[in-house]
Phi, psi and omega in degrees: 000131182250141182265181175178166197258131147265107176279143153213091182307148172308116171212178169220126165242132195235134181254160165129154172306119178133321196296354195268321199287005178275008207262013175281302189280000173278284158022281202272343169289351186319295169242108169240049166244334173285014178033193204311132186262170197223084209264127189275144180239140162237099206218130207267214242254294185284340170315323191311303176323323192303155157295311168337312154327295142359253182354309190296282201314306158013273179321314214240021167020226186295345174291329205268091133013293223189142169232181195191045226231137201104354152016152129250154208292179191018104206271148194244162169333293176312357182245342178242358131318302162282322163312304166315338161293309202283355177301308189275356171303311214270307204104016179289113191229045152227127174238128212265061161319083178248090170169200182304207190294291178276008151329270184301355179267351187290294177324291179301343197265323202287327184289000179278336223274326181296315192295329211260007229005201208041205205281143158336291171346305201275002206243005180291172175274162173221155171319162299269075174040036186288007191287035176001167170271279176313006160239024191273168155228120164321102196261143181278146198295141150291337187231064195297129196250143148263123192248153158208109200246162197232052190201144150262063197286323210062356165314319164316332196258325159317130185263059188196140159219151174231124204241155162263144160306164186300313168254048157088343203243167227233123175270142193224136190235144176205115189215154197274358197244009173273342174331171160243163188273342167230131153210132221257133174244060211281105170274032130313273201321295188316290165015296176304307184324094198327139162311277185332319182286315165311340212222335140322316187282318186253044134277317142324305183293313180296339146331281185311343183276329167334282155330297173316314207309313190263033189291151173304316184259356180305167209239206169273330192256006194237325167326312183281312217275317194315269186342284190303340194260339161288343207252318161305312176291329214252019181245296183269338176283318195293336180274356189299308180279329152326343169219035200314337190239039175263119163267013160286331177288279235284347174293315184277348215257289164316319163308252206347307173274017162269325173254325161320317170306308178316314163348275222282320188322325151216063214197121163256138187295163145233240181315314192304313181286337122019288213250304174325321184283347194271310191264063172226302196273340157256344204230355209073349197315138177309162172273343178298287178346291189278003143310306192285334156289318170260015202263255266289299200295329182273328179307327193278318179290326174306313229296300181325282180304356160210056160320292182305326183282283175343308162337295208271300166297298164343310180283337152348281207276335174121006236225071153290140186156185171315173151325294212257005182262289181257037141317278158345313164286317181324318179288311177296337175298308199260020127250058199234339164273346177289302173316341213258001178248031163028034165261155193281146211252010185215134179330317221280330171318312177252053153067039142244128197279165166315320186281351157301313177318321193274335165276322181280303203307309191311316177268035164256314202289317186283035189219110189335309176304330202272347185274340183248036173276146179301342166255139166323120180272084176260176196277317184295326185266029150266322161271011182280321174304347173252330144335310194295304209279331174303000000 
């Protein structure tokens, strides 16, 4: 019998249409003996644009404070830097997040960097990665966040964020008081979200159910939230681009990336996300983009050493037969979802060159995730895979 810890920070998540013009009156249950509140907004390059934007503020009238605004995708140190200004500038003691992925880790680095003080810098994780979950103590927030995310990053749900760094490799945070504490799950709002960037985001989120399913620590519970969030994508993704403007898709589509994220919460991503993070951080690559390209190849390197787990996603996607039949499918499921997000399905298509490879297996081997793969790692079989994926 293997034991195990469930973490699951305080939050509330509320799913339905509607939710973004409520979001004054969420604001104000946070506390509501602390009276009026003074709320910092976080929002990246195209949000600025949005109508949406619009919306927020609407909603949030006179409580809003401070913006923050112009995010660019892999959010850098220097955006939770300035955010952490204009929080103490403004007197801000809310912070508001509306957008993807590196929004909200912008949003979550800037309530760590207030709650724990000093420099952003100081507050990431390092080799060896000894920061446990269970051995944080849950601190109640200086900056309670509300998120509203129109993406499937699992950043919402997740006590981790991640910024690129100065030299290009990827900083990584992991604290148990980073979640935000309410996050509204309007599919009005995803809706809005380019169909391209959804079916990129949720090859992401279906990564983390993978990842989860075959994690060194994964559990019974992480086991559920993987299983329920694959059985959803192999059901709704293939219809996102076939229906981009259904908001019953995109609604179901937002479940989904809501229990892949749970997946991850006490489940750790390994090699794929690795290798995702590696080509974001030298070549740009989107991280959807480079999910949906590298999630088949690593599943296919995995397959053996977590047959049985593998298994079990195949009977998922529906894909029946032996153990080792609907392994075999899993892999196959996904890449038939991959064709199905009319996205690019090989490295050299999204800019990345051939002279390159080798410089990325080199920046996987320094990266926490290639250490917790369930299989055994070298450097060569990391560059055969991004071969493969070229």
């Amino acid at each position: 019998m293997t034991a195990f810890s469930q973490i699951d920070p305080a939050r509330k998540i509320h799913y339905g249409p509607g939710l973004l013009a409520k979001v004054g009156d969420t604001v104000d249950q946070l506390d509501p003996d602390k009276g009026p509140r003074r709320v910092l907004v976080v929002a990246g390059e195209n949000m600025a644009k949005s109508p949406l934007l619009v919306q927020l503020r609407a909603a949030l009238g006179e409580r809003l404070a401070g913006e923050l605004l112009g995010i660019t995708p892999h959010s850098n140190p220097d955006w939770v830097r300035k955010g952490v200004a204009i929080a103490r500038e403004q007197r801000c003691d809310v912070v508001v997040s509306i957008g993807g992925g590196s929004t909200i880790d912008t949003a979550k680095c800037i309530a760590l960097a207030v709650l724990l003080g000093g420099d952003i810098a100081d507050l990431r994780i390092v080799p060896p990665y000894n920061s446990a979950l269970n051995a944080q103590k849950m601190l109640e927030p200086a900056l309670p966040h509300i998120c509203i995310p129109t993406t499937g990053s699992g950043s919402d749900v997740t006590p981790g964020a991640g910024l690129r760094a100065p030299d290009g490799r990827k900083w990584i945070f992991w604290n148990i008081s980073m979640p935000p504490q309410v996050i509204l799950l309007d599919p009005e709002v995803a809706a809005t979200t380019p169909v391209r960037i959804a079916a990129g985001s949720s090859m992401n989120s279906l990564a983390h159910a993978v990842e989860a399913l075959y994690a060194v620590n994964r559990q019974s519970v992480t086991d559920a939230f993987a299983l329920a969030a694959m059985e959803k994508f192999g059901q709704w993704l293939p219809r996102l681009t076939a229906s981009p403007d259904d908001v019953e898709v995109r609604g179901q589509i937002q479940q989904a990336w809501l229990l892949g994220g749970m997946s991850i919460c006490n489940a750790r991503t390994a090699l794929h996300h690795t290798m995702c993070h590696c080509l974001g951080a030298r070549f740009d690559v989107s991280h959807g983009v480079a999910n949906t390209i590298m999630l088949p190849h690593v599943m296919e390197f995995n397959r053996e050493a977590t047959q049985s787990q593998m298994a079990r996603a195949g009977r998922a996607f529906g894909r029946f037969g032996s153990e080792a039949e609907s392994a075999l499918g899993a892999v196959q499921a996904v890449h038939e979802l991959q064709a199905s997000t009319g996205l690019p399905t090989r490295l050299r298509d999204a800019g990345v060159p051939e002279s390159g490879l080798n410089d990325l297996a080199e920046d996987a081997m320094h990266e926490r995730g290639t250490h917790f793969n369930p299989r055994k790692v070298e450097h060569a079989d990391v560059l055969e895979i991004y071969r493969r994926a070229w």
